[in-house]
N, C-alpha and C positions, 0 to 999 in steps of 0.2 A: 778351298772351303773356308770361308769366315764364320764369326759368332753372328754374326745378323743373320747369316742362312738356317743356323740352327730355333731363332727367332722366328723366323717367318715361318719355318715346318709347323713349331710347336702353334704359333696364333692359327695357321689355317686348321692344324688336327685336332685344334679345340673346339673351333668353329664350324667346320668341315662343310666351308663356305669362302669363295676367296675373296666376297666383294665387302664382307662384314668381316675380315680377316683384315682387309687393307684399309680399313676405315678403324681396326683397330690401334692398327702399328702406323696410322698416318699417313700414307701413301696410296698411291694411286692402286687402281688392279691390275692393268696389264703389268708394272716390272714386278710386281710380287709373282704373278702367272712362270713370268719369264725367269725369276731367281728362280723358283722350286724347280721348273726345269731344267736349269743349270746345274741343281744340286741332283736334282736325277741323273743327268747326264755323268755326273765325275762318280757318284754312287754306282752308275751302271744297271740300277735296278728302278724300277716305278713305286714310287711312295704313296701316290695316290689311284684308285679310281675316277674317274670324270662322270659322273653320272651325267650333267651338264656341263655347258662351260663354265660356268661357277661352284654348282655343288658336286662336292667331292666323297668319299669316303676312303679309308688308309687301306695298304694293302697288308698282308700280312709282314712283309722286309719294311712297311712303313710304322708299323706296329713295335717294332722291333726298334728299330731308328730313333721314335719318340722315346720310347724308354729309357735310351743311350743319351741321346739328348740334354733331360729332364738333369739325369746324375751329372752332368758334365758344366753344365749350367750352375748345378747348385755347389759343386767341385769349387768353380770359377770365384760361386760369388764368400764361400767360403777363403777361398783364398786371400779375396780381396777384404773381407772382416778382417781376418789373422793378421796382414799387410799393414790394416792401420792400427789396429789393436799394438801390432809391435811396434809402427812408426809414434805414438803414441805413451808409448814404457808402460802399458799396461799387460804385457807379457814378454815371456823368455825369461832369462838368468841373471843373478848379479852376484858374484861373489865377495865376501865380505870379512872382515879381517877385527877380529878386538881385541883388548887386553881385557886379561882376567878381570879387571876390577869393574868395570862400566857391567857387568851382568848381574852386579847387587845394585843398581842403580837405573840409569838412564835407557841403557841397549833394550834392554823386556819391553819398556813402554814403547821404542820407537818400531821393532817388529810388530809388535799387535796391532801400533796403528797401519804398518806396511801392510801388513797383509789384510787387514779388513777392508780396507781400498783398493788392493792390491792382489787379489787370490791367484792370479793366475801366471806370479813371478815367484819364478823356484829361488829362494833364497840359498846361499850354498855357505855358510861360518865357518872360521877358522881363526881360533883361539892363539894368537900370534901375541910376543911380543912388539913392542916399537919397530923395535930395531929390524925387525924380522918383518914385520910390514911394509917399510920404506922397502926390503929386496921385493919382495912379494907381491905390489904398488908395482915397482918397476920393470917385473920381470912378466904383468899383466897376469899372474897367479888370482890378484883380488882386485877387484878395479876401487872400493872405499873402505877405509879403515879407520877403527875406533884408535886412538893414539894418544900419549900421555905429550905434549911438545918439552922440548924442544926439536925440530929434526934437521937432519943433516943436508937432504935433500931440497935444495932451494926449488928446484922447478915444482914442487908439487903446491896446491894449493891446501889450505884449511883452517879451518873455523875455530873457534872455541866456542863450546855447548854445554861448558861447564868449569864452575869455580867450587873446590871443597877444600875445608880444612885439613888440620894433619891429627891424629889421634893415636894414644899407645896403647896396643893393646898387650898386656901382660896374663901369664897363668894366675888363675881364679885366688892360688893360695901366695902367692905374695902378697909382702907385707904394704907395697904400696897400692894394694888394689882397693884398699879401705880407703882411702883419700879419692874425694869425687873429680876434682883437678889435680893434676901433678907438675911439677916445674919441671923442666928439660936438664936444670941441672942437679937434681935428686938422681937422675940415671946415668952421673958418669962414672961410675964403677960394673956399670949393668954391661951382660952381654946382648949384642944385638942378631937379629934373622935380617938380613937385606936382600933386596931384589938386585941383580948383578949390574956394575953402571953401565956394561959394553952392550946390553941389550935395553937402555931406557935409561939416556942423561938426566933427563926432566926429574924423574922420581927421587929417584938415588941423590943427584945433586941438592934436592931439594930439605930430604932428613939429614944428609952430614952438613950442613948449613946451619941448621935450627941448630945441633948440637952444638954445631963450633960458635953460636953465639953465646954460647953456654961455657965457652973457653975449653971444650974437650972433641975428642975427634973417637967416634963410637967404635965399640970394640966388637968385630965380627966376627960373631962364633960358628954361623953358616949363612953361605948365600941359597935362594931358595930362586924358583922364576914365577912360579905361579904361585897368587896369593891366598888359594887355598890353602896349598904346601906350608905357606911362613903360618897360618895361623892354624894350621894341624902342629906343626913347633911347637909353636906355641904353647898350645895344651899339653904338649908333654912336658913342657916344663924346662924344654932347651934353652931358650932366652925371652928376651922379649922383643917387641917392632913398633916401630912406629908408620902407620897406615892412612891412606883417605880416608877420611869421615866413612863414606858408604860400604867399607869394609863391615860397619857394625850391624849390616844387614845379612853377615854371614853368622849365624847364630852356632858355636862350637863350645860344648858342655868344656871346659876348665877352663874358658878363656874368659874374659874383663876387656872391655873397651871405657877407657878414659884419656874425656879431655885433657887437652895441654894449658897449664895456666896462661902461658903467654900468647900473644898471637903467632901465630905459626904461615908460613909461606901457603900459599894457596897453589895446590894442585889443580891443573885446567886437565880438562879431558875434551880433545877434539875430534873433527871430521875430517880426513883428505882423503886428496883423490888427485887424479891427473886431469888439470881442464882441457889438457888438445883430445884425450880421446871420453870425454862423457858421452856415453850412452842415453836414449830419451830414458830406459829405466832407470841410470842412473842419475839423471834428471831430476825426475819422481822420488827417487827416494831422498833424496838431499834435500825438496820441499816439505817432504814428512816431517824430517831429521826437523828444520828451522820451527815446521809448525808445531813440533811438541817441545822444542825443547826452548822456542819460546828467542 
């Protein structure tokens, strides 16, 4: 039994005419005559009455039949939607990897635009450092991740999607919270919160640099990983940090975000992924990524 047999049942049971049956499906009337009895024949039962030799009417096993048919048909042609819809990256999964910081900034706007174009890709997040990405990247845990560079792993591809300054932010009642800029070298007696360097060279390398241009090497009273964490410190009055700009999008009653007087090393925040296995979702989502973030 082929999909053409179930074709020609259904145009003659609509028809319940073979000649106007095979004028609809393009073919002659005798092999359409002679499929339906082939398919009667492997069925073992009669699908149709003969009232003539053309006009017909179903029997009740042909009643049945079409019904089977009709679902199996629409089974089919579902399936073949879902086929391109997934050959397409307009469904199934993508797992996805960030660093705390890109969720006061960039990541919000590039989901809402995923998923308005996108609804029918299960997004699956995981708050990862770098470091912990590149495993996680490799070990096909998350197939893209948001990432501070530098990374260690050559073979992976990625972008930069973003350039931001560096800013301190201090407890609200310190005395250099009144000053709207602060020099780097007013804070070498200060105690520091830093992000740990074994899970994130880029960041880490990037604030003990600015200090040491400052001729001092910052004094670490805790490492924290996530930068919720360093700027809940913060506010209790532990130490102080120096942070991305778009930290100042986390808003935490006793803390101050201020500029740095001097120019400060520019924090990039990028995108990778592995180019031998992208997905067409994740395709899709890397054209989002370019088209919002520009």
């Amino acid at each position: 039994m082929e999909l053409r047999h179930l074709r020609y049942l259904i145009a003659v049971a609509e028809e319940l005419h073979f000649s106007r049956a095979a004028e609809r499906l393009h073919i002659a009337q005798p092999p359409l005559s002679q499929q339906i009895q082939q398919l009667e024949a492997e069925l073992g039962v009669e699908l149709f009455h003969r009232k003539t030799k053309r006009q017909v009417q179903l029997t009740e096993a042909g009643r049945v039949f079409l019904r089977e048919a009709y679902q199996l048909l629409a089974q089919l042609e579902q399936a073949i939607e879902l086929t391109r819809r997934t050959g397409r990256g307009e469904t199934g999964q993508l797992q996805v990897g960030f660093v705390s910081s890109v969720t006061y900034n960039v990541l919000p706007a590039i989901l809402q635009a995923f998923r308005q174009k996108f609804p029918e890709v299960e997004l699956v997040l995981q708050e990862l450092t770098t470091a912990e990405q590149e495993v996680a990247l490799r070990n096909q845990h998350i197939q893209v991740g948001f990432v501070h560079p530098p990374l260690e792993d050559d073979t992976f591809s990625w972008k930069c999607i973003q350039q931001e300054n560096l800013v301190v932010a201090l407890p609200a009642t310190h005395p250099l919270a009144k000053q709207e800029r602060i020099a780097v070298r007013s804070l070498t007696d200060e105690l520091f919160i830093l992000f740990p360097r074994h899970l994130g060279i880029g960041l880490y390398d990037k604030i003990v640099a600015l200090c040491q241009q400052s001729n001092f090497t910052p004094k670490v009273a805790q490492e924290a990983i996530q930068m919720q964490t360093i700027i809940g410190l913060v506010s209790a009055g532990m130490a102080i940090a120096i942070v991305p700009s778009s930290l100042q999008n986390l808003q935490r009653m006793g803390v101050v975000y201020r500029a740095i007087a001097q120019a400060t090393p520019l924090v990039e925040t990028a995108v990778m992924w592995q180019p031998q296995k992208e997905t067409p979702v994740l395709r899709q989502f890397l054209t989002v990524v370019e088209r919002v973030c520009g």
